[in-house]
C-alpha beads as a LAMMPS data file, in Angstrom:
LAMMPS data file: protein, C-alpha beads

100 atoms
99 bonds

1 atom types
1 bond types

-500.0 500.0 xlo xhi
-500.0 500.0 ylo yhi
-500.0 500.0 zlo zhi

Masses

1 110.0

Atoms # bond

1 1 1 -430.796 417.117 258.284
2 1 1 -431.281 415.801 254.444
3 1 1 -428.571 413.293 253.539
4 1 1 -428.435 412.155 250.000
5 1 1 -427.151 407.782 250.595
6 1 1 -425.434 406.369 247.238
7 1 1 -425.172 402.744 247.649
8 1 1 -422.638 400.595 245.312
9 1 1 -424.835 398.594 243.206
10 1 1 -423.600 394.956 242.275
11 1 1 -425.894 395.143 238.960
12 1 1 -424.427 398.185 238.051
13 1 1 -420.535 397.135 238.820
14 1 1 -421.399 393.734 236.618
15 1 1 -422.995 395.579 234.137
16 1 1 -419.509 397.641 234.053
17 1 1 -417.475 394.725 234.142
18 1 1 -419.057 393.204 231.596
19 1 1 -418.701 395.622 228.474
20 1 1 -414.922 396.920 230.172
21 1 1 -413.582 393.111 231.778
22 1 1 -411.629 393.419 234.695
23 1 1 -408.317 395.047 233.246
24 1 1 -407.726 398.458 234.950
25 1 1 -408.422 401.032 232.480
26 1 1 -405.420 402.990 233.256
27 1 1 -402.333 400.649 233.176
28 1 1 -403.851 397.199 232.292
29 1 1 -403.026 395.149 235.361
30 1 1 -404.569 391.927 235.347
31 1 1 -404.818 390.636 238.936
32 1 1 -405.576 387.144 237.460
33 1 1 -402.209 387.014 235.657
34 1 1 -400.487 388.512 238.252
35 1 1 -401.931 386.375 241.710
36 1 1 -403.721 383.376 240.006
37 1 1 -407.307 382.359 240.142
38 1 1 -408.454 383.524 243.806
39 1 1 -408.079 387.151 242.393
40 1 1 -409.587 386.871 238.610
41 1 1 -412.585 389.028 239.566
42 1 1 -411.010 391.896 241.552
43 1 1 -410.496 395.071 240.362
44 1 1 -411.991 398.544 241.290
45 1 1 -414.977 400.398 239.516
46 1 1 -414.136 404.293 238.970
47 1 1 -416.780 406.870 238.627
48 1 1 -416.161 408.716 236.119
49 1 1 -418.589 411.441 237.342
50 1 1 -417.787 411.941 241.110
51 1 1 -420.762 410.594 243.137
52 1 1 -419.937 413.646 245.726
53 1 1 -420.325 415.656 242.486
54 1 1 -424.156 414.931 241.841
55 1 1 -427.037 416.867 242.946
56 1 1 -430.114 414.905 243.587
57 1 1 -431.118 411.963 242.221
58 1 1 -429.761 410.683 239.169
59 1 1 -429.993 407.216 237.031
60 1 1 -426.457 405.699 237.102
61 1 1 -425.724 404.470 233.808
62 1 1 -423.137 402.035 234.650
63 1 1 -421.751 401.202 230.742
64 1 1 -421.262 405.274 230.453
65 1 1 -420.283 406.419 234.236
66 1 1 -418.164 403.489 235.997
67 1 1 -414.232 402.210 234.434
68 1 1 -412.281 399.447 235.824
69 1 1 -409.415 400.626 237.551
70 1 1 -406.686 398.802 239.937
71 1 1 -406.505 399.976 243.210
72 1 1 -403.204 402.118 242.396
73 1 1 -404.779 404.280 239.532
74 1 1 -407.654 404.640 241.302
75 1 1 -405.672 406.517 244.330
76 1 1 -403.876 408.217 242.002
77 1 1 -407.026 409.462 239.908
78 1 1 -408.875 410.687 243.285
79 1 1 -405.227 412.669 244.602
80 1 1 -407.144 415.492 242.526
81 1 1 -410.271 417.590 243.502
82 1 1 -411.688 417.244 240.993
83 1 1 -410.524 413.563 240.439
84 1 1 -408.450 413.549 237.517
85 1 1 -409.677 411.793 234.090
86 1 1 -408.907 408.601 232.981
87 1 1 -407.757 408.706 230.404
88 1 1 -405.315 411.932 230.924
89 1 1 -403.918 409.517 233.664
90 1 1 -403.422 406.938 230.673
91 1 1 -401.598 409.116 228.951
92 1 1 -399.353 409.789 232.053
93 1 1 -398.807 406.338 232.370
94 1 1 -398.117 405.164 228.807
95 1 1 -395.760 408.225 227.639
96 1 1 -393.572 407.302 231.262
97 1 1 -394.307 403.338 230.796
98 1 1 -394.196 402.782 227.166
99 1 1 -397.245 402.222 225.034
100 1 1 -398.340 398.174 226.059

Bonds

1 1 1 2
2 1 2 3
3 1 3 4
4 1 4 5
5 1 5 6
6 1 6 7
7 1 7 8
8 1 8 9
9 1 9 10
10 1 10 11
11 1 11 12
12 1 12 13
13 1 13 14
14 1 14 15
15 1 15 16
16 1 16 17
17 1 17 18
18 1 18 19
19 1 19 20
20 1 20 21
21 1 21 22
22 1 22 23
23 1 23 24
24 1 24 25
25 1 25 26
26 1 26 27
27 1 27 28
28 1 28 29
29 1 29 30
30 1 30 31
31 1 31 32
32 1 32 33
33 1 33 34
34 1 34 35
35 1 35 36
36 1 36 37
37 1 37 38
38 1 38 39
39 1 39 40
40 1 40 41
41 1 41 42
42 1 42 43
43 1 43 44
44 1 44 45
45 1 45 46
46 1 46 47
47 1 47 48
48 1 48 49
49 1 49 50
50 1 50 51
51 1 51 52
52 1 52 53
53 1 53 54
54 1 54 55
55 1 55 56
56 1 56 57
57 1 57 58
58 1 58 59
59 1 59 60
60 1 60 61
61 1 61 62
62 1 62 63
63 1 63 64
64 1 64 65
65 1 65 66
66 1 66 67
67 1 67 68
68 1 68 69
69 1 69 70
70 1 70 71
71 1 71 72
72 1 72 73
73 1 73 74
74 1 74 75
75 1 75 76
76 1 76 77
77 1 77 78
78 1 78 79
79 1 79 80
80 1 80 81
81 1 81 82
82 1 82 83
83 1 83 84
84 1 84 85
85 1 85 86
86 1 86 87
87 1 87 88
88 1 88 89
89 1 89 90
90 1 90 91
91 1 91 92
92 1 92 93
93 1 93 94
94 1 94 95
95 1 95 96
96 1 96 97
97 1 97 98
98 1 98 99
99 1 99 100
């Protein structure tokens, strides 16, 4: 049996993080501002690109393929085969939210 093994890549999460910060993407939850220091760094990295999607080997490029994304958008981007887009979920979000 051939088994194709993606592993999440800290360099490539960091590299995300640091062009995108650690807003989500989606609806701009903070989880600094919300619970304080001990959670300034969390916050989910989307592919935008389904890794299940991908044939092979391929070069992540992490500035192009990953988002930030809370834990809530994130579920609610991946309740769709294929995973809905991000920023069609935005768009969801701010036209029942209110642009922020």
């Amino acid at each position: 049996m051939v088994v194709n093994a993606y592993e999440r890549n800290p360099q490539a999460r960091n590299a995300c993080l640091a062009k995108f910060g650690t807003l989500c993407s989606v609806c701009g939850m903070n989880f600094k501002d919300r619970y304080g220091e001990m959670a300034k760094d969390f916050i989910h990295v989307h592919h935008k690109k389904p890794v299940a999607a991908r044939r092979g080997e391929y070069k992540l490029k992490p500035k192009q393929d990953l988002i930030p994304v809370c834990p809530n958008c994130h579920a609610v981007l991946h309740m769709y085969n294929p995973p809905m887009g991000v920023e069609d979920l935005k768009a969801i979000y701010l036209e029942r939210n209110g642009a922020r």
